[in-house]
N, C-alpha and C positions, 0 to 999 in steps of 0.2 A: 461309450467309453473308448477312450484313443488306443489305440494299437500298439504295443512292443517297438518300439524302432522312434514313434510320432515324437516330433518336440512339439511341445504344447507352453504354457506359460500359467504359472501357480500362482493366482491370485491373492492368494492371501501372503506371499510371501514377494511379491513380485519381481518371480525370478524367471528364467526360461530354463527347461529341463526336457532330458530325453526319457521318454520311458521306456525303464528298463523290465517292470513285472506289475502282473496286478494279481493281487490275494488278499483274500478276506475285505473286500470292497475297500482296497488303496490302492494307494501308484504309488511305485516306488519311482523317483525322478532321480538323476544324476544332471550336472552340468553337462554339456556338450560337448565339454574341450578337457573332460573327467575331473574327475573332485569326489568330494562325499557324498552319497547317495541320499536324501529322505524320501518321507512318507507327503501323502496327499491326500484328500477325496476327490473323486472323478468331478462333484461339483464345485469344487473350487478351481478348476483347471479350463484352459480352453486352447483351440486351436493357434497358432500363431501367426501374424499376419505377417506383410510385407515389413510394413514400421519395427514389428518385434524384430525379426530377422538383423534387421539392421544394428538396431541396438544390441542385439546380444552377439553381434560381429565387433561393435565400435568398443564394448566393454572388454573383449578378450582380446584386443590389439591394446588397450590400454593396461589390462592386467598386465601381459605379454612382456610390455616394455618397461613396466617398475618392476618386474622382477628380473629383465637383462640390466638395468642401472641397477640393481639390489635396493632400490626403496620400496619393495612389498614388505 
């Protein structure tokens, strides 16, 4: 089970998230750069590699900048 702090990536949801708790056998995940928390099971999750890193960088400079032009 990943550690309090890991970004790991939610397969079923294919997102990348930090975790923030685990109880009663979930994870709770948050985005990296904050947002709304969910839930997970530890085997739907896995470590993140190099490739994720990346993309969950290129996705929140893209957030980033439709919401400085207000088209979020």
């Amino acid at each position: 089970m990943p550690n309090v702090g890991a970004l790991v990536v939610d397969l079923r949801r294919d997102r990348v998230g930090e975790v923030m708790a685990s109880t009663g056998g979930r994870l709770s995940l948050r985005p990296p750069s904050g947002g709304r928390e969910w839930e997970a099971f530890p085997c739907d999750v896995r470590s993140m590699t190099a490739s994720d890193e990346l993309r969950a960088k290129v996705t929140e400079a893209n957030d980033r900048s439709r919401r400085e032009r207000g088209t979020a």
